[in-house]
Structure formats: structure tokens, C-alpha cells
C-alpha positions as CSV (number, residue, x, y, z in Angstrom):
1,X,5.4,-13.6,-3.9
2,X,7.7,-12.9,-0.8
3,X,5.2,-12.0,2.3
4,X,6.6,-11.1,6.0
5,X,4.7,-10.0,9.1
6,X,6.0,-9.0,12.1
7,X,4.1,-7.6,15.5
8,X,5.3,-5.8,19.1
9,X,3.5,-3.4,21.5
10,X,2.4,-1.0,19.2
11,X,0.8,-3.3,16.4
12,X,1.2,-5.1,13.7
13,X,2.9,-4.7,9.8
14,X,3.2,-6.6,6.6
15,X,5.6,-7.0,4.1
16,X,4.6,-8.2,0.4
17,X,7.0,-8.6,-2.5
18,X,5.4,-8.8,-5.9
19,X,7.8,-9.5,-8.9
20,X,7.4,-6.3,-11.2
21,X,6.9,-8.6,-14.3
22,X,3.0,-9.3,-12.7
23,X,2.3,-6.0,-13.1
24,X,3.5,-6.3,-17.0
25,X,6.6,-3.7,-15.9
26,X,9.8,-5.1,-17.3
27,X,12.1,-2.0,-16.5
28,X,11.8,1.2,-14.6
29,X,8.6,2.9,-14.4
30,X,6.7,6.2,-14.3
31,X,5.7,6.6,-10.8
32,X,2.0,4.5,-9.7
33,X,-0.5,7.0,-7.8
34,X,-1.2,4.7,-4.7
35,X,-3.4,4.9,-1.8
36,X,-3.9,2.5,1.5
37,X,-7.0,1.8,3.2
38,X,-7.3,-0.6,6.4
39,X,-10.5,-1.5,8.3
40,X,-11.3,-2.9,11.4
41,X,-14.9,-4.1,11.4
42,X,-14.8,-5.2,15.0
43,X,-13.3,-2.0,16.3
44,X,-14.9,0.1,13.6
45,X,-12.2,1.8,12.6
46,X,-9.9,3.2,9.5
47,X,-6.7,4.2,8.8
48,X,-5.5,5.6,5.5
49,X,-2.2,6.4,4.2
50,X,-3.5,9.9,2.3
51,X,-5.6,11.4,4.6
52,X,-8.5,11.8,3.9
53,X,-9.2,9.1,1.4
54,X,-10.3,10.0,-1.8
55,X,-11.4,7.8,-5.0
56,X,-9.7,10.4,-7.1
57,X,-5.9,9.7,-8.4
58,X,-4.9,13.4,-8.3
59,X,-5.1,12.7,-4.5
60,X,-3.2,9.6,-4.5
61,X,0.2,9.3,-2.8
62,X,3.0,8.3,-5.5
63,X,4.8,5.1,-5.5
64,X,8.3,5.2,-7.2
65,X,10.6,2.4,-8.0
66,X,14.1,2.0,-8.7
């Protein structure tokens, strides 16, 4: 894995590369349904990337690769 992090004025970000091949993908794939959830205990707070968050994958946000 290939990680990077990076932070200014406005916050924080993260950068994770994960070899396909550890997800059992060998060449392109149908599209993942996806969905990000951070919390911060100490501020308690959330932020989503599909708002609002939902358990269910018809509401997921869709990850395609190339």
C-alpha cells in the first residue's frame, strides 16, 4: 500500500493506494457502490460523502476505475 497525508488551514486529507489484485480485481471493473463516513468523537461530529448516510447500496455513491 502507498499512503500520503497532507494538512493546511482548512484541514486535513489522506491518500491510500491499494493494489487492485487485494481486492481479487485483475482488469477493469463494474463500478463499486461506495460510501465515506468520518467521526470525531471529541468534537462530536460527522461528515459523509453521500449525504445523508444510508446502510443501503442503492444510495451509495459509485466508484469507477480505469
Amino acid at each position: 500500500y502507498e499512503v500520503a497525508t497532507g494538512s493546511d488551514e482548512d484541514g486535513w486529507s489522506i491518500e491510500v493506494r491499494i493494489p487492485m489484485a487485494e481486492f481479487g480485481v485483475v482488469g477493469p471493473s463494474t463500478p463499486w457502490g461506495l460510501n465515506f463516513r468520518r467521526k470525531q468523537p471529541r468534537l462530536q461530529t460527522a461528515a459523509d460523502w453521500q449525504v445523508p448516510i444510508s446502510y443501503d447500496p442503492e444510495t451509495y455513491g459509485m466508484l469507477e476505475f480505469e
